[in-house]
C-alpha positions as CSV (number, residue, x, y, z in Angstrom):
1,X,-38.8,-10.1,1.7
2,X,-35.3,-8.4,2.0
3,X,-32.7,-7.7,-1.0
4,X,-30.2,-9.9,-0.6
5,X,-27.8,-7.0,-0.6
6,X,-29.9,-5.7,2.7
7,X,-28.1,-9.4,4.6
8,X,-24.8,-8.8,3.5
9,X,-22.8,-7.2,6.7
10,X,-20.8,-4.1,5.7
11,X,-17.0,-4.8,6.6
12,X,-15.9,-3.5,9.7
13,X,-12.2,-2.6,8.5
14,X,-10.5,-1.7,5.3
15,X,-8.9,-5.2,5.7
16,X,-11.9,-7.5,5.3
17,X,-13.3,-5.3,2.4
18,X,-9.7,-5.8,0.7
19,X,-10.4,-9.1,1.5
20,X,-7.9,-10.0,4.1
21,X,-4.5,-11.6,4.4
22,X,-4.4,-13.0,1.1
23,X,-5.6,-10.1,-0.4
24,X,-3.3,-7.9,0.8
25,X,-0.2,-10.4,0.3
26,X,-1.7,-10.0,-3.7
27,X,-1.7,-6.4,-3.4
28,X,1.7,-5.8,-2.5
29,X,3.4,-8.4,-4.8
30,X,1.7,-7.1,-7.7
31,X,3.1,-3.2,-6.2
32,X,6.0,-4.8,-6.3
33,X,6.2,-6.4,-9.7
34,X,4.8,-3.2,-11.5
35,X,7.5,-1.4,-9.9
36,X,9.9,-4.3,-11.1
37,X,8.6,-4.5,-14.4
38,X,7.3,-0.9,-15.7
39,X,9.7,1.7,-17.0
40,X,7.8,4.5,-15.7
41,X,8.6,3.6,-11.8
42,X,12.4,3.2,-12.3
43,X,13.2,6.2,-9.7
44,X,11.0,4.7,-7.2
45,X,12.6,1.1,-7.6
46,X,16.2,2.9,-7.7
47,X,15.5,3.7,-3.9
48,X,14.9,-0.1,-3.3
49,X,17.3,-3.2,-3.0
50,X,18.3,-5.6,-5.8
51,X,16.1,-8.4,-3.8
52,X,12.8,-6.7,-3.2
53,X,11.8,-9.8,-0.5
54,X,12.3,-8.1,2.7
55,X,10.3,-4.8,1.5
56,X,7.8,-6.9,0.2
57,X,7.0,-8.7,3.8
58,X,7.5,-5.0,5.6
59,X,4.9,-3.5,3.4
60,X,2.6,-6.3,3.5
61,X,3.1,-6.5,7.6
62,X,2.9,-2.8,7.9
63,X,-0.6,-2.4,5.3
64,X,-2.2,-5.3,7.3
65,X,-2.2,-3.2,10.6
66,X,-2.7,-0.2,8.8
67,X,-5.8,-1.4,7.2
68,X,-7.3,-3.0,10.4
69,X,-6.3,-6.4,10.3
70,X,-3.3,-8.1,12.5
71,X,-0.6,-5.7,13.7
72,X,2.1,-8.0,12.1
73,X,4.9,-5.0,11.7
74,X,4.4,-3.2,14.9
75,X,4.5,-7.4,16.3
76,X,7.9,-7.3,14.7
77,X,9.4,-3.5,14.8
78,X,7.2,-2.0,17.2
79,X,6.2,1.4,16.0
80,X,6.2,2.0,12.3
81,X,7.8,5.8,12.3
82,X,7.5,5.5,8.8
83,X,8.9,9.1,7.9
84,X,12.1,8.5,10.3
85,X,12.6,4.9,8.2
86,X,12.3,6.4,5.1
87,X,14.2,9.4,5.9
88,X,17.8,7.6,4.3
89,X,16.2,8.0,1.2
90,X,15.7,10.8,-1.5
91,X,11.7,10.7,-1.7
92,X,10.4,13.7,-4.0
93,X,7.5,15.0,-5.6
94,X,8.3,12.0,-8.6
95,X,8.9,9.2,-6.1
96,X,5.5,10.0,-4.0
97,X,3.6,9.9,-7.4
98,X,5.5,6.9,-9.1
99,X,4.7,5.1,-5.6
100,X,0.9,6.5,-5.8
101,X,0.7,5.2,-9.8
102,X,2.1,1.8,-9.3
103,X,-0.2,1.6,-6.3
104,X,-3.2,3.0,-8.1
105,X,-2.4,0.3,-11.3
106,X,-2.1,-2.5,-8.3
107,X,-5.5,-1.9,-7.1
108,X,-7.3,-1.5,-10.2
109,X,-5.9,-5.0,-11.5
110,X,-6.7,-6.5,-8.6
111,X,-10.2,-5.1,-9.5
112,X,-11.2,-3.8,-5.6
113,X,-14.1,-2.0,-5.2
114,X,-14.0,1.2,-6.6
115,X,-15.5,3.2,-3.6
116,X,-12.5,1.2,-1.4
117,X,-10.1,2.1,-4.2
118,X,-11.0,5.8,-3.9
119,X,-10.6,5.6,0.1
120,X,-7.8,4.4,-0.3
121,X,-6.1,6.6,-2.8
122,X,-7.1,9.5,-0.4
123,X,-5.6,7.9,2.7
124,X,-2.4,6.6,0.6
125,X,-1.7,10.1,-0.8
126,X,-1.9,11.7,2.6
127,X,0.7,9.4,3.7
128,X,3.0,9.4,0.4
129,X,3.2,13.0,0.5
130,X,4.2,12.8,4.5
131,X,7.1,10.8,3.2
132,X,8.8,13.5,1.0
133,X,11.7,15.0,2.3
134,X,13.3,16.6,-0.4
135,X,11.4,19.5,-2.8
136,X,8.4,22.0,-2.3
């Protein structure tokens, strides 16, 4: 007789073990409704516009490729040079960690797996500090 845990396939991307589309689509609405909502990520939404509805699709289209799923951003933009796009904007030591908190705070209300949370936070830092262009 085998656990039942011993059936269960392991995910083969970070995408299914969000838990796909959907999943993500919650992820990023509830990024963006901290960062709507809390005081403590004002900077962060200062850099975005009044109507937060095309960032939300371009970060959702742009997380589902980068997780492993469908390719919808580089479907729609073609590459995502995300440094170059983000270049217009004044993204600091403070903007890299508001975006990492509200993210972090997304996630853990979402309740995803801890281990996937931690992967995450790893490969989301990497690329948030990338971003900065202004400060040491």
């Amino acid at each position: 007789m085998t656990d039942q845990a011993d059936n269960k396939a392991a995910p083969r991307s970070a995408y299914e073990w969000v838990g796909g589309e959907d999943a993500v689509r919650a992820l990023v609405d509830r990024f963006y409704d901290l960062m709507d909502l809390e005081p403590a990520y004002a900077e962060l939404r200062a850099l975005h516009p009044t109507d937060m509805a095309g960032s939300r699709d371009k970060l959702f289209w742009f997380l589902c490729g980068w997780l492993g799923g469908p390719d919808h951003f580089v479907e729609r933009f073609g590459h995502p040079r995300l440094r170059a796009r983000h270049m217009p904007f004044r993204i600091g030591i403070r903007e890299r960690d508001q975006w990492m908190a509200c993210m972090r705070q997304a996630m853990t209300e979402l309740a995803l797996d801890p281990s996937l949370q931690t992967r995450l936070d790893e490969a989301f830092m990497g690329t948030a500090d990338w971003m900065r262009n202004i400060g040491g």
